[in-house]
LOMAR-541344 format. One record per residue: residue number from 1; residue in one letter; x, y, z of N, C-alpha, C, O, CB in turn. Coordinates in nm, 2 decimals. Glycine has a CB too. Layout:
// LOMAR-541344
[NUM,A,[X,Y,Z],[X,Y,Z],[X,Y,Z],[X,Y,Z],[X,Y,Z]]
...
//
This chain:
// LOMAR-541344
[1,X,[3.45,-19.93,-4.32],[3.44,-19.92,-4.47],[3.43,-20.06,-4.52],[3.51,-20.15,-4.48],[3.56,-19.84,-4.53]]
[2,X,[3.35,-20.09,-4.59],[3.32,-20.26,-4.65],[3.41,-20.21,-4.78],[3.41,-20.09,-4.84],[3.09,-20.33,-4.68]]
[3,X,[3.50,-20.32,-4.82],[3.53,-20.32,-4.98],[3.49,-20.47,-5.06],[3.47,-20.59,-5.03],[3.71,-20.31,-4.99]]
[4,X,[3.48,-20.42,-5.13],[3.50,-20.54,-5.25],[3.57,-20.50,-5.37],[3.57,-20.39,-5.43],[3.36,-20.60,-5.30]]
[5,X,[3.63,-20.64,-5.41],[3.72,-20.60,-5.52],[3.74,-20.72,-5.60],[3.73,-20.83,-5.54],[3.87,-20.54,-5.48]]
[6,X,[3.76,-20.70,-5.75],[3.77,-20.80,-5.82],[3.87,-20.74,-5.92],[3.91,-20.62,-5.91],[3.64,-20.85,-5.87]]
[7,X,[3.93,-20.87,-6.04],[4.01,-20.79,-6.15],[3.93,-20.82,-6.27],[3.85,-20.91,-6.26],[4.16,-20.83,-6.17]]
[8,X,[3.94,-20.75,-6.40],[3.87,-20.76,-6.52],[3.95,-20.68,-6.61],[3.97,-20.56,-6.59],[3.73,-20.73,-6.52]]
[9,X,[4.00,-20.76,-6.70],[4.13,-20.75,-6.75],[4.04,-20.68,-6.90],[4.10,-20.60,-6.97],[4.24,-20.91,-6.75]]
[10,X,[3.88,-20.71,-6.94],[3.83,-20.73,-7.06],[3.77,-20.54,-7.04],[3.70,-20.49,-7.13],[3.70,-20.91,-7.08]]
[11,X,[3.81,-20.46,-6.90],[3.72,-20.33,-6.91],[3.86,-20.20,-6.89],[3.98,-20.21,-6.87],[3.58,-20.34,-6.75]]
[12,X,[3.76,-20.10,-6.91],[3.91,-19.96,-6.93],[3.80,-19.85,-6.80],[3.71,-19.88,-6.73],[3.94,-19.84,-7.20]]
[13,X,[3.86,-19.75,-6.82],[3.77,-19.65,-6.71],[3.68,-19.61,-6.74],[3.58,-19.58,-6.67],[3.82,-19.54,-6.67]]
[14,X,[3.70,-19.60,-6.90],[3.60,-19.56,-6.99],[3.47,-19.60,-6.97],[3.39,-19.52,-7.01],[3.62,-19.58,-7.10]]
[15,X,[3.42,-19.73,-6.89],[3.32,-19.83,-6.88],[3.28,-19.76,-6.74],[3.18,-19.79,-6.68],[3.36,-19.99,-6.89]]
[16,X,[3.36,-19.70,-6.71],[3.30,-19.68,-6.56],[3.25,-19.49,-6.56],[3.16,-19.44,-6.50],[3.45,-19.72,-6.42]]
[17,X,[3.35,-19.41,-6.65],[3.29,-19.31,-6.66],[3.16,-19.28,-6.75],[3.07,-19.20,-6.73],[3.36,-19.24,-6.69]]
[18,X,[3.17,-19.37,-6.84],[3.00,-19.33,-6.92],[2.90,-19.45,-6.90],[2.82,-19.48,-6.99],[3.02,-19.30,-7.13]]
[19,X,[2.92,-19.53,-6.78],[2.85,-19.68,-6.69],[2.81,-19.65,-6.60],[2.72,-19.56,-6.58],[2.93,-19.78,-6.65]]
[20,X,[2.85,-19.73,-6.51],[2.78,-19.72,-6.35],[2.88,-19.59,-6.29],[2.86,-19.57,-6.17],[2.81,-19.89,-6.24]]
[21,X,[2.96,-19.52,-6.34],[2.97,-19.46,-6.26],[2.96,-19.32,-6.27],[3.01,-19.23,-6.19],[3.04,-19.50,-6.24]]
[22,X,[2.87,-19.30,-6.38],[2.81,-19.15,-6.48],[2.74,-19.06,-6.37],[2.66,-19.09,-6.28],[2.67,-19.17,-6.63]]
[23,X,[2.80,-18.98,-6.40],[2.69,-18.86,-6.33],[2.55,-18.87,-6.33],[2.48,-18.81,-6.25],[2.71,-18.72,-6.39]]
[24,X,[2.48,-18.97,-6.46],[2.36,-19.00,-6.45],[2.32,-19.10,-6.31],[2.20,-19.10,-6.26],[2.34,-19.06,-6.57]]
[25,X,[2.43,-19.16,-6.27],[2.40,-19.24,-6.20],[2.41,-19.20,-6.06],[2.39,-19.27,-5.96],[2.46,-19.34,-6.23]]
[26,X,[2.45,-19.09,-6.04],[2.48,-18.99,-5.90],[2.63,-18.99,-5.84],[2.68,-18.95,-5.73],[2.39,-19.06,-5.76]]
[27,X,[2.69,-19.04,-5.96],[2.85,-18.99,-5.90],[2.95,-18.88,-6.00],[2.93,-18.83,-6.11],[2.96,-19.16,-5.89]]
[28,X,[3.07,-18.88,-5.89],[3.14,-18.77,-5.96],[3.29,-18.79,-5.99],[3.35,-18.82,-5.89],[3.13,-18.64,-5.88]]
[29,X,[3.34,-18.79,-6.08],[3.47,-18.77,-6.08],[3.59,-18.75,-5.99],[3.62,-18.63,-5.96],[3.46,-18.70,-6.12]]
[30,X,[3.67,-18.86,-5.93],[3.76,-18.77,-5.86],[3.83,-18.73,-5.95],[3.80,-18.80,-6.05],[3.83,-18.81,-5.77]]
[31,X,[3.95,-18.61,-5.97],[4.04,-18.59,-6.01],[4.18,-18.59,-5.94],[4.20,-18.51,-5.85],[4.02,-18.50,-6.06]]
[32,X,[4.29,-18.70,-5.98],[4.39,-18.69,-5.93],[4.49,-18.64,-6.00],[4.45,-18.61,-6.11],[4.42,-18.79,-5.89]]
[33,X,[4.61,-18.61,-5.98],[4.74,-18.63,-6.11],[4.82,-18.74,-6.17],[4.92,-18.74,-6.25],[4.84,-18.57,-6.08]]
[34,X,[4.73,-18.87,-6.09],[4.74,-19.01,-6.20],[4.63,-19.01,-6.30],[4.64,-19.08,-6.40],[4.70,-19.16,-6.11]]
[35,X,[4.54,-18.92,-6.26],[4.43,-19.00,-6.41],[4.50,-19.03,-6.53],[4.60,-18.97,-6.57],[4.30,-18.89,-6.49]]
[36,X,[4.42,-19.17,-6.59],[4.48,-19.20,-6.70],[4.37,-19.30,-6.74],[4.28,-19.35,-6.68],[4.63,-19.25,-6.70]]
[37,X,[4.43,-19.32,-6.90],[4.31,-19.45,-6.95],[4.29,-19.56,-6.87],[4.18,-19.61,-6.88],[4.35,-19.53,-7.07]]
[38,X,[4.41,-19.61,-6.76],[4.42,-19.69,-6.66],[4.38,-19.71,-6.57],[4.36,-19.83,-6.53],[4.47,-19.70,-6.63]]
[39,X,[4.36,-19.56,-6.50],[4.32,-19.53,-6.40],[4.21,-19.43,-6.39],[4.18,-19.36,-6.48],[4.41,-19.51,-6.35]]
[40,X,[4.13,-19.43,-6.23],[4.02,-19.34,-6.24],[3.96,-19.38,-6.06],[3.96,-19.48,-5.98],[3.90,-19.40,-6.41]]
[41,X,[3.91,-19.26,-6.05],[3.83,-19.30,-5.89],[3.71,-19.19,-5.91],[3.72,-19.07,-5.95],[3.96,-19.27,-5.70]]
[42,X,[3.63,-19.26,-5.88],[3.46,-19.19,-5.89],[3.39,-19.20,-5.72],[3.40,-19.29,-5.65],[3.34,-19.32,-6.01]]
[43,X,[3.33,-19.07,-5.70],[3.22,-19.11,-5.58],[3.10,-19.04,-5.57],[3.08,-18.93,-5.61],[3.28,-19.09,-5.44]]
[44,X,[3.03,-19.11,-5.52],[2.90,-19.09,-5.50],[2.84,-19.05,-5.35],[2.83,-19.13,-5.26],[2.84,-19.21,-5.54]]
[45,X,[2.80,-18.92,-5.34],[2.75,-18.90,-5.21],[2.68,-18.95,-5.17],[2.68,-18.97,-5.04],[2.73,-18.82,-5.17]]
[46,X,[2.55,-18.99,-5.24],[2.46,-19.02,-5.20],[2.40,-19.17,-5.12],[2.32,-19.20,-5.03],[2.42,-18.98,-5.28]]
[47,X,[2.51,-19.26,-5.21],[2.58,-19.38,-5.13],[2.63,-19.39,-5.06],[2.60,-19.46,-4.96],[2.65,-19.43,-5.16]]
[48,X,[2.73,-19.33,-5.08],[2.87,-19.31,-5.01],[2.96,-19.42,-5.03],[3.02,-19.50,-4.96],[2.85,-19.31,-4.86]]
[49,X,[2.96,-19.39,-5.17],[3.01,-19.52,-5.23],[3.17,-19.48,-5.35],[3.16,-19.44,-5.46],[2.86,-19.59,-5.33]]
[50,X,[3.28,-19.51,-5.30],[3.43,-19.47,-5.40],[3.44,-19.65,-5.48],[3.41,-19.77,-5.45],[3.63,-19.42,-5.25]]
[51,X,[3.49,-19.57,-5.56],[3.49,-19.67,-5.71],[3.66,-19.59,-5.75],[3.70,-19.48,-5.75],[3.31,-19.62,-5.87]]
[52,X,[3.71,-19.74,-5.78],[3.83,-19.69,-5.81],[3.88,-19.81,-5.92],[3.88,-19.93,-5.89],[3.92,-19.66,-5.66]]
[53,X,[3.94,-19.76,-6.05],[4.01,-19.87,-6.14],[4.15,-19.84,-6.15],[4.22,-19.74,-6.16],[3.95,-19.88,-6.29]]
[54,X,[4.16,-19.97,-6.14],[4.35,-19.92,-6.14],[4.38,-20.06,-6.26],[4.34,-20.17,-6.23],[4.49,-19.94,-5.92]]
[55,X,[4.43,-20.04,-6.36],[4.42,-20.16,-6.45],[4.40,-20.25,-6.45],[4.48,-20.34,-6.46],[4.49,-20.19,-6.49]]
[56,X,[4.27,-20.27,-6.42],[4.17,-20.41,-6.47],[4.16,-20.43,-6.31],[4.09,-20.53,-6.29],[4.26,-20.57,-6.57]]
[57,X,[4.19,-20.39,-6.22],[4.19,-20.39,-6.02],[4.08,-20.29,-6.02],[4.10,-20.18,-6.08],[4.37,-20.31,-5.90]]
[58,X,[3.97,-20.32,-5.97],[3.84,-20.29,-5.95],[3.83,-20.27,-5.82],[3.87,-20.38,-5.77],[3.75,-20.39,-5.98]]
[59,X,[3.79,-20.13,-5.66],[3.72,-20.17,-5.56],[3.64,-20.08,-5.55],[3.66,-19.96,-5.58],[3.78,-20.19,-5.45]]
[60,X,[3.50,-20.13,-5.49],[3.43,-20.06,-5.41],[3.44,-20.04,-5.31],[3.41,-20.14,-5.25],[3.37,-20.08,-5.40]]
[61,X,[3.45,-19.95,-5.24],[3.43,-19.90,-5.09],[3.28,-19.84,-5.07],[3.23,-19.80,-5.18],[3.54,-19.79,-5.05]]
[62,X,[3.22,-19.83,-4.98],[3.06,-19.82,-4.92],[3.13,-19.79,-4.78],[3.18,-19.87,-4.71],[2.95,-19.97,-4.93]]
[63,X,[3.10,-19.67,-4.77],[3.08,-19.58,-4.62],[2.98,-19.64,-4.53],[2.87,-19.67,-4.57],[3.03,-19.41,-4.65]]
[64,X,[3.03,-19.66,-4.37],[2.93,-19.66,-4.31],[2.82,-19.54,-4.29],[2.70,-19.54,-4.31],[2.97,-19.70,-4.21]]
[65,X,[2.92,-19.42,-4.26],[2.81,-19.30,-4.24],[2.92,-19.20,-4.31],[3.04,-19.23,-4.32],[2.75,-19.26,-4.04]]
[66,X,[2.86,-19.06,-4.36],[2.92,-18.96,-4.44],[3.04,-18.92,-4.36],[3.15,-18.92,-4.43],[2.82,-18.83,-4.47]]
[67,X,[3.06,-18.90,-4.25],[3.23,-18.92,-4.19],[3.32,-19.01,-4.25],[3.43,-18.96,-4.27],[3.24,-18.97,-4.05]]
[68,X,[3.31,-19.11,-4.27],[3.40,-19.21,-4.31],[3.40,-19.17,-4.42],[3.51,-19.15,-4.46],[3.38,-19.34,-4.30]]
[69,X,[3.28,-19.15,-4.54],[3.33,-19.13,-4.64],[3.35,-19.00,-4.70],[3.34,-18.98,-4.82],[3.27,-19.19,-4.70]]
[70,X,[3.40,-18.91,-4.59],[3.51,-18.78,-4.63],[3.61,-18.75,-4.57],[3.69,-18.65,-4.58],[3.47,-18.66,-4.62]]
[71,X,[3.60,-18.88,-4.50],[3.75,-18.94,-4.46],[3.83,-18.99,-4.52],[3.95,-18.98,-4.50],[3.75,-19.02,-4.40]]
[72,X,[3.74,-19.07,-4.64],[3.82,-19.15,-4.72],[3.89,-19.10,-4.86],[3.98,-19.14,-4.93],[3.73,-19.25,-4.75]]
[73,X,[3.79,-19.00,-4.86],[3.80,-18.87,-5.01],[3.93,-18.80,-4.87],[4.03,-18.85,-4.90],[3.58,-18.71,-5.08]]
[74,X,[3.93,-18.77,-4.83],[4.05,-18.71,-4.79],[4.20,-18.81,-4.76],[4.30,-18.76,-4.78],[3.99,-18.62,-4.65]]
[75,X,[4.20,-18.92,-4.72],[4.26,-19.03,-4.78],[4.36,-19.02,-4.91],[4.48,-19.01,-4.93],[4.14,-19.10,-4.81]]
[76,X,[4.26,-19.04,-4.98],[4.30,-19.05,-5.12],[4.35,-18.92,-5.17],[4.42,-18.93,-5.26],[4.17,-19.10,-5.21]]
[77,X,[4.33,-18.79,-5.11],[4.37,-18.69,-5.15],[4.51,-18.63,-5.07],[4.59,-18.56,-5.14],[4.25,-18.63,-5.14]]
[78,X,[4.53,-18.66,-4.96],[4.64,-18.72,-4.94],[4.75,-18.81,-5.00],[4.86,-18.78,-5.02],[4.62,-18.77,-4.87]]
[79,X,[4.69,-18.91,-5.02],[4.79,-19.01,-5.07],[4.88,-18.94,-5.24],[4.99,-18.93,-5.28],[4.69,-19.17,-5.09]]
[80,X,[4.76,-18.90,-5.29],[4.79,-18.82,-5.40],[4.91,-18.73,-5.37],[5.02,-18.75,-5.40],[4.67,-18.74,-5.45]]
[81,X,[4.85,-18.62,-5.31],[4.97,-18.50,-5.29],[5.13,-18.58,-5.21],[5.23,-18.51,-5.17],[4.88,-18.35,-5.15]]
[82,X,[5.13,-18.73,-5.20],[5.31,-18.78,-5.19],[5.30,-18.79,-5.28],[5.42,-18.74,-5.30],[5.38,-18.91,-5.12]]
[83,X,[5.25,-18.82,-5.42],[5.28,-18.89,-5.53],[5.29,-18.77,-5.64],[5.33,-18.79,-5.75],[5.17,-19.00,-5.56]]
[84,X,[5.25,-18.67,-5.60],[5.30,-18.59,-5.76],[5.29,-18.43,-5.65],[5.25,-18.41,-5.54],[5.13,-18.61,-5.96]]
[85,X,[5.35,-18.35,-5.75],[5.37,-18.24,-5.68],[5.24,-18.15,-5.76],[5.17,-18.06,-5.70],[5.52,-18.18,-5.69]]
[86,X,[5.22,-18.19,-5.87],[5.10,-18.15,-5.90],[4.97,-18.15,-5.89],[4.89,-18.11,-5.98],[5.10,-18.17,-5.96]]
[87,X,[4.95,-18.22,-5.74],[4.83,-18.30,-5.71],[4.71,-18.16,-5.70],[4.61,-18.16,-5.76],[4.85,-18.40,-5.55]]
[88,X,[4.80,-18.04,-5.57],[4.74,-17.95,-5.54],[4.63,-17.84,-5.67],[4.52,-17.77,-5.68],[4.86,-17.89,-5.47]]
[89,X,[4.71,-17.87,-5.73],[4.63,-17.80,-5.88],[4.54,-17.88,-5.93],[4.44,-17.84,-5.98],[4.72,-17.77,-6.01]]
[90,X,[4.56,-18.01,-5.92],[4.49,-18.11,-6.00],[4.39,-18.15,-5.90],[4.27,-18.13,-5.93],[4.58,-18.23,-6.05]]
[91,X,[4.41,-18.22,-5.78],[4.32,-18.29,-5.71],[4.14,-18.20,-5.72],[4.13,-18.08,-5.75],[4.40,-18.29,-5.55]]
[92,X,[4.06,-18.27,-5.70],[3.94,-18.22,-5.70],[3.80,-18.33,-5.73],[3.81,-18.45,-5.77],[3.96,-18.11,-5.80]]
[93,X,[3.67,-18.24,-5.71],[3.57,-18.35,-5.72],[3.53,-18.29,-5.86],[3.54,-18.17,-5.85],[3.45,-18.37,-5.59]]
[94,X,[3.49,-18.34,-5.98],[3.41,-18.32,-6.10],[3.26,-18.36,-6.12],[3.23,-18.47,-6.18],[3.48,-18.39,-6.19]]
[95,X,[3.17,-18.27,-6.07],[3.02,-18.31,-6.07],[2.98,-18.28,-6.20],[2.86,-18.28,-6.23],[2.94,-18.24,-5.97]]
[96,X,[3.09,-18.27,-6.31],[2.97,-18.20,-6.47],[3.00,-18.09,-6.45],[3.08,-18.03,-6.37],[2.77,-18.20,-6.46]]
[97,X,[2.90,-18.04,-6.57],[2.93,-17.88,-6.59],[2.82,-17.81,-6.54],[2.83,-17.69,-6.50],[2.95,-17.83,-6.74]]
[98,X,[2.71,-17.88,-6.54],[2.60,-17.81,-6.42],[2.69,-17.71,-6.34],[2.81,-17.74,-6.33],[2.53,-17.94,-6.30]]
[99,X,[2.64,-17.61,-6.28],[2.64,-17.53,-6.16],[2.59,-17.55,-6.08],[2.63,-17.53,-5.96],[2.62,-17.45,-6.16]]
[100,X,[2.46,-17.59,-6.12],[2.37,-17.57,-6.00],[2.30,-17.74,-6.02],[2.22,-17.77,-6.11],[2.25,-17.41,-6.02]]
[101,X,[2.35,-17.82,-5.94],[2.29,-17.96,-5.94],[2.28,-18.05,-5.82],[2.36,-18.01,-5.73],[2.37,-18.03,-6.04]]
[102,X,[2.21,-18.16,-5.79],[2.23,-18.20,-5.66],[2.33,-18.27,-5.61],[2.36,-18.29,-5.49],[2.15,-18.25,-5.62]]
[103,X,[2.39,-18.34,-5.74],[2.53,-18.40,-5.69],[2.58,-18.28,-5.63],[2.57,-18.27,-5.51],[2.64,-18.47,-5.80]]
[104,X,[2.63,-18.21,-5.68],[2.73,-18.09,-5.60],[2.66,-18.07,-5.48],[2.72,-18.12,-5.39],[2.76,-17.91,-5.69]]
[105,X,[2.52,-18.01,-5.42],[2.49,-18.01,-5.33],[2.49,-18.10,-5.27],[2.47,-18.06,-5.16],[2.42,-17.98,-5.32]]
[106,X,[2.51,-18.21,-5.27],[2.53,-18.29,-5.19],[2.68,-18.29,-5.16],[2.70,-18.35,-5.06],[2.48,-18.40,-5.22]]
[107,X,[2.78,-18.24,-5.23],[2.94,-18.25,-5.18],[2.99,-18.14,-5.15],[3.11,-18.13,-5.14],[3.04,-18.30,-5.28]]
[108,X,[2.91,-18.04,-5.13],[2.88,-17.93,-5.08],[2.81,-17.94,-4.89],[2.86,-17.91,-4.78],[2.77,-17.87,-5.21]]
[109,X,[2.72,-17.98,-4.91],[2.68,-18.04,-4.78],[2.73,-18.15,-4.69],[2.70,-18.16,-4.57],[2.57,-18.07,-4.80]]
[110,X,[2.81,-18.22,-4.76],[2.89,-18.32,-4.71],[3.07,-18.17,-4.62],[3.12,-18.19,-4.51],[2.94,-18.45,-4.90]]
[111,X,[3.08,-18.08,-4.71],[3.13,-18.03,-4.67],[3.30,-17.99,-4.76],[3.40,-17.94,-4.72],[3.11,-18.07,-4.56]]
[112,X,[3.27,-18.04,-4.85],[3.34,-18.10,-4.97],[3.35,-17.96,-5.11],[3.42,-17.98,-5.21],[3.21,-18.26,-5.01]]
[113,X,[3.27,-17.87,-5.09],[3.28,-17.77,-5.14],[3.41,-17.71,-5.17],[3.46,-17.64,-5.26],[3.22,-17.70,-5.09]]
[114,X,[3.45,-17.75,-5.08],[3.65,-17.63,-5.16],[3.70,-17.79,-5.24],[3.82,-17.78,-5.27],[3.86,-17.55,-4.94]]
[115,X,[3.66,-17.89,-5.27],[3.72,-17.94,-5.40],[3.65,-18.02,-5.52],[3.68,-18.12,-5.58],[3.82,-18.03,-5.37]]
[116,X,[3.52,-17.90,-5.53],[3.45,-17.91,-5.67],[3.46,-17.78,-5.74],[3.44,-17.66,-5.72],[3.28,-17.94,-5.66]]
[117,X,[3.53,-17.88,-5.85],[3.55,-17.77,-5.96],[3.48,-17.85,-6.10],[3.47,-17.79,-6.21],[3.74,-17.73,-5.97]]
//
């Protein structure tokens, strides 16, 4: 997994959900039971690329191959369920309200289907 990371104290998540990291752009929502104005983690299958803000702490991660990066969504989905008991209800991927779209097929084909909601 390659990362990069920077801080930017001047951006909110908001910049990353309706920015680079919009469903226009081919990513999806994670949902944890931290979301907050603060915080936020987005991925993209088609990259294979997790985007994660944690107040003004910026990383990218870039998958070598689609193993690693449902490795890494499972990772993070882990780490979640120590941190709140609420995770199990909460945790999940958010492709939009589409039904029928290719982000979801693609996190569907990744294998990723039991956590798009």
């Amino acid at each position: 997994m390659e990362r990069t990371t920077w801080f930017d104290e001047e951006t909110d998540r908001y910049a990353f959900d309706f920015g680079v990291c919009s469903i226009a752009n081919r990513f999806a929502q994670v949902d944890t039971s931290q979301d907050a104005s603060y915080y936020g983690i987005w991925a993209n299958p088609f990259s294979l690329t997790i985007v994660s803000y944690t107040e003004g702490d910026i990383e990218v991660a870039k998958a070598t191959d689609k193993a690693e990066f449902v490795e890494e969504l499972a990772k993070i989905k882990a780490f979640d369920a120590t941190i709140s008991p609420k995770s199990k209800e909460r945790f999940g991927i958010d492709c939009g309200w589409k039904r029928e779209s290719l982000l979801r097929a693609e996190f569907a084909w990744l294998g990723l289907g039991g956590l798009l909601h």
